[in-house]
N, C-alpha and C positions, 0 to 999 in steps of 0.2 A: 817423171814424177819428182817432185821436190818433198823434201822433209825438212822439220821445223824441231829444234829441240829447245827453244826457249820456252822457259815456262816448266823444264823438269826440275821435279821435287824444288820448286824455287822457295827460298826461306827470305823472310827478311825482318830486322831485328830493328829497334830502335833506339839511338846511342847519345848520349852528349855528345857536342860538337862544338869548338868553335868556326870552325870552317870545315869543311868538305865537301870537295868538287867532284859532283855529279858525274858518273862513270870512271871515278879514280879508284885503283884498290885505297884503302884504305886500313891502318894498325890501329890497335889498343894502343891508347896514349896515358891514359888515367882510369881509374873504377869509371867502368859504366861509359868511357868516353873516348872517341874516335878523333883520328886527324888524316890525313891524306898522307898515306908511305911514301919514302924519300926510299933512294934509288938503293937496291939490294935488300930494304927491308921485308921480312917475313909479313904478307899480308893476312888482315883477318877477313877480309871481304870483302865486294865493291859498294861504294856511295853510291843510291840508288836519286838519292835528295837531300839535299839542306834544308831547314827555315833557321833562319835567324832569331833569334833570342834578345832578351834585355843584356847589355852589358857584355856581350857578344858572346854568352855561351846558351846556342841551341840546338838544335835535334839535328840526328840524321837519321834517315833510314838504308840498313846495309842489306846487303845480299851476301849470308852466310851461307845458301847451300844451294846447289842447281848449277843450270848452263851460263856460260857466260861469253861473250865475245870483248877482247880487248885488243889493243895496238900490241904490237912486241915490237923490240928493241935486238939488232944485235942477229946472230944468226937464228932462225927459225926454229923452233923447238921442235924434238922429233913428237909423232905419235905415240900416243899413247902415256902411260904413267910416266911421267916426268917430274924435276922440279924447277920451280917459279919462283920469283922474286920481284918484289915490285923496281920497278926501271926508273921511279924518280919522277918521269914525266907523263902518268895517267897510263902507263902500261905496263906489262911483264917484262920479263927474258927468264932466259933457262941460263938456270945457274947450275956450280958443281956440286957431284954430292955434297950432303951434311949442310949447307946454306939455305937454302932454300925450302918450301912444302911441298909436296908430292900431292899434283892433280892430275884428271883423267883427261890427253889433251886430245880432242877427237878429230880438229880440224887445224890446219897451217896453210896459210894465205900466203907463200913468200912476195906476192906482186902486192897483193892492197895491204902487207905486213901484217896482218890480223890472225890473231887466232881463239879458237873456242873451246872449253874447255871444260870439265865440271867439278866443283868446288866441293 
């Protein structure tokens, strides 16, 4: 039997943007406004979507709370409460204490890198 945890307690928020890329974590850049985290930044959530805007500032919508699966970067993070950092390039790693946030990390992929976790 297989289990599916996508879709737990999933939240998702609507932000200014001038860009962010779809399944990136993504930081608070400005009131109200998102941009795609650069590598080691403390993320606030993943870009769930973009649309583009007049003048290039438009929406995205993030995922603040729930499961999520992303690339990791770097050695594989252990189970369980860990912390995260966004890797710069649309994924995590496990950072040292006091750097990073502390997620519930339920799954580690070391072959397809990926892991899932809840926000």
């Amino acid at each position: 039997m297989n289990i599916e945890l996508k879709g737990y307690m999933e939240s998702v928020a609507t932000f200014y943007a001038d860009n962010a890329t779809p399944e990136y974590p993504v930081k608070i850049s400005a009131n109200k406004k998102v941009a795609d985290a650069a590598n080691g930044d403390i993320f606030a959530g993943i870009a769930v979507n973009f649309r583009p805007g007049v003048a290039g500032s438009g929406f995205a919508g993030v995922q603040t709370a729930g499961y999520a699966e992303l690339p990791f970067s770097g050695t594989a993070p252990a189970l369980g409460y860990k912390e995260l950092a966004a890797d710069g390039a649309g994924g995590v790693k496990a950072v040292t204490a006091g750097t990073g946030r502390v997620y519930l990390v339920v799954n580690a992929d070391a072959n397809a890198k990926r892991i899932g976790f809840i926000l």
